[in-house]
N, C-alpha and C positions, 0 to 999 in steps of 0.2 A: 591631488596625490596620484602617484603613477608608481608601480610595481611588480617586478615580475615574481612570479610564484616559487621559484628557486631561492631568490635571494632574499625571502621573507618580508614580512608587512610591514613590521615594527609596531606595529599594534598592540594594545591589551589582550585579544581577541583577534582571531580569520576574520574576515567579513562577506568571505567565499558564499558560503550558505545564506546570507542578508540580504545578497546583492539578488540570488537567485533564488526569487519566493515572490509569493506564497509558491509552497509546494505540494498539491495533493497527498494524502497521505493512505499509504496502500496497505492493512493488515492483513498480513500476507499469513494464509493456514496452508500448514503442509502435512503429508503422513509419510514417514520412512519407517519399512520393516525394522524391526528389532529396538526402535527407537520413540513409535508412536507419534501422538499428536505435537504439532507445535504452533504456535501463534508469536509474529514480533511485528511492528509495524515500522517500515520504508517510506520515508521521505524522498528517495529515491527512485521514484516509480511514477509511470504516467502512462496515456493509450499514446499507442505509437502507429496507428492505421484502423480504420472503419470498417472495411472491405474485403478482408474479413474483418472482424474487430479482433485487434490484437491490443496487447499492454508488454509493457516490459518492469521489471523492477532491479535494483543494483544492492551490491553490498559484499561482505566480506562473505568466502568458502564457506561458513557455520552453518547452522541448521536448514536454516532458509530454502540457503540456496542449493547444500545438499540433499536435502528432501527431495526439492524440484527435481535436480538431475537425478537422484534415485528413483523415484518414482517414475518420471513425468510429468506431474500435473502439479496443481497447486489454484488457489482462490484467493480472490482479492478481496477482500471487505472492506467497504467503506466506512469511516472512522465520523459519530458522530457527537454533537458536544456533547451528549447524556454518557458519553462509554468514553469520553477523555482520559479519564484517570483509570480506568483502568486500563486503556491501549497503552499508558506508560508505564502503567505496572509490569508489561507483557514485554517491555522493551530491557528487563533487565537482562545483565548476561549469568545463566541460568546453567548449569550440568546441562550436558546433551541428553536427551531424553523424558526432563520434565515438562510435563504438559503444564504451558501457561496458560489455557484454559483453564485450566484447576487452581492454577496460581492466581490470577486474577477474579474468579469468580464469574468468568464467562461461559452464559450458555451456550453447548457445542449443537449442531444438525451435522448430516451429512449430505452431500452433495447429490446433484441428481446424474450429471456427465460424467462424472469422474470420482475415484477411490477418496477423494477427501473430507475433513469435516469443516467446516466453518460457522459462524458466528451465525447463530440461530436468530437471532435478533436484528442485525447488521440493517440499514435501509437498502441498503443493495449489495451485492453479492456476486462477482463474474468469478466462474468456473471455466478455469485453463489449463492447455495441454503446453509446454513444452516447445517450441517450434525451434525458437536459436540458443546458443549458448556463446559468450565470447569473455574469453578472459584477459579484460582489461588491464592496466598498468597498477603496478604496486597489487594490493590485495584483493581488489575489487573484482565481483561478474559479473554482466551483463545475462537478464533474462528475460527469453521471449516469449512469452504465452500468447496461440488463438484462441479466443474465451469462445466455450461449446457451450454454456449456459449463464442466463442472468436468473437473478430472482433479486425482485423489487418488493418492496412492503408495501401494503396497500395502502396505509394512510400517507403514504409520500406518492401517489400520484391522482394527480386534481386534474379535472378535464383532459383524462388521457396525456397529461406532460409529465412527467418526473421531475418533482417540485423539491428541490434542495429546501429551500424554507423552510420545508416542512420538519426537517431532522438537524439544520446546521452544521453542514459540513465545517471538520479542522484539517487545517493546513499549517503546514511545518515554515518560520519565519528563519533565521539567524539566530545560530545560541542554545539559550533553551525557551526562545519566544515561541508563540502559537495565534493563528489566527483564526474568528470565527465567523460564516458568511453567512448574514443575516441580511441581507440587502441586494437586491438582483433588479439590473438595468437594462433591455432589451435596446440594441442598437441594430439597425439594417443595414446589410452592405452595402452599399452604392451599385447600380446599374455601372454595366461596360459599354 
C-alpha cells in the first residue's frame, strides 16, 4: 500500500502515529500567571541534542505550550507504568486553568531551576528553559527547552546507571495502543 497524506488512507484508522512508535512520552508541567498549574502528557516529544541537553515537545496553542511561551520554562516528567492512568486522566481537554494535578490525584514538588511544579514522584524529572519556538503547519508548535536541572529517584539508579527497569517506562503506540519496556538489550557499536 502506498499513499499520500492529502489524498487520505482509506483506512478505518491513520496509521500515522503506528508507523511512528514507540514514542517516548513527555508529561509536560507548566505554570502561567493568572492560570496556575498544568500537567498533560505529549507523545510528541523527544531530546533533540546532549550538549547541552535539550528536548523538545509538539502540540497544539493550548495550555502547554502557552505556559512555556509565557513563562519560559517548563519540566518533563517521565511517565511510569505505576502513574499510566492517571497521565491519561491528565490528558483530558479540561477549562484553562485547572490544575490536572488536582484532577488526577497527582502529587505536585516544585522545581529547583526554574518557577515550575512537577510530579513529586516522577523517576525523573528534566527542568527547562525555553530556547526555540517554531510554529509549525496547521495547529501545531514546536518546543525547545535546555534542561538546567535533572532529578532522578534513587531507587531507579543501580550501580551509578539510570535503570529504566526499575520504574517501566510508557511509550505512546498508534490509536489508543501503549507500550511498556520491561526488557533492555545492550548492543556495541562497531569500531571504525
Amino acid at each position: 500500500m502506498f499513499y499520500r497524506p492529502e489524498d487520505g488512507h482509506g483506512l478505518p484508522h491513520n496509521p500515522f502515529k503506528a508507523v511512528v512508535s514507540p514514542r517516548p512520552i513527555g508529561w509536560i508541567s507548566s505554570r502561567a500567571k493568572g492560570f496556575g498549574d498544568n500537567l498533560a502528557p505529549y507523545s510528541f516529544f523527544n531530546a533533540v541534542g546532549d550538549n547541552p541537553p535539550q528536548v523538545m515537545f509538539s502540540g497544539d496553542p493550548n495550555d502547554s505550550v502557552a505556559n512555556a511561551l509565557a513563562s519560559g520554562v517548563f519540566a518533563v516528567n517521565v511517565v511510569e507504568e505505576a502513574a499510566w492512568l492517571r497521565m491519561n486522566e491528565t490528558s483530558a481537554g479540561v477549562a484553562r486553568g485547572v490544575d490536572e494535578f488536582a484532577l488526577a490525584g497527582v502529587a505536585k514538588a516544585e522545581c529547583e531551576t526554574i518557577d515550575c511544579p512537577r510530579v513529586a514522584d516522577a523517576p525523573a524529572t528534566l527542568e527547562c528553559v525555553v530556547v526555540h519556538h517554531v510554529a509549525l503547519e496547521g495547529e501545531n508548535h514546536l518546543i525547545v527547552g535546555r534542561v538546567t536541572g535533572l532529578h532522578l529517584r534513587d531507587d531507579c539508579l543501580v550501580n551509578g546507571r539510570f535503570d529504566v527497569t526499575r520504574y517501566v517506562p510508557v511509550s505512546r503506540l498508534g490509536y489508543m495502543d501503549y507500550s511498556f519496556t520491561r526488557e533492555v538489550t545492550a548492543l556495541k557499536r562497531p569500531k571504525a
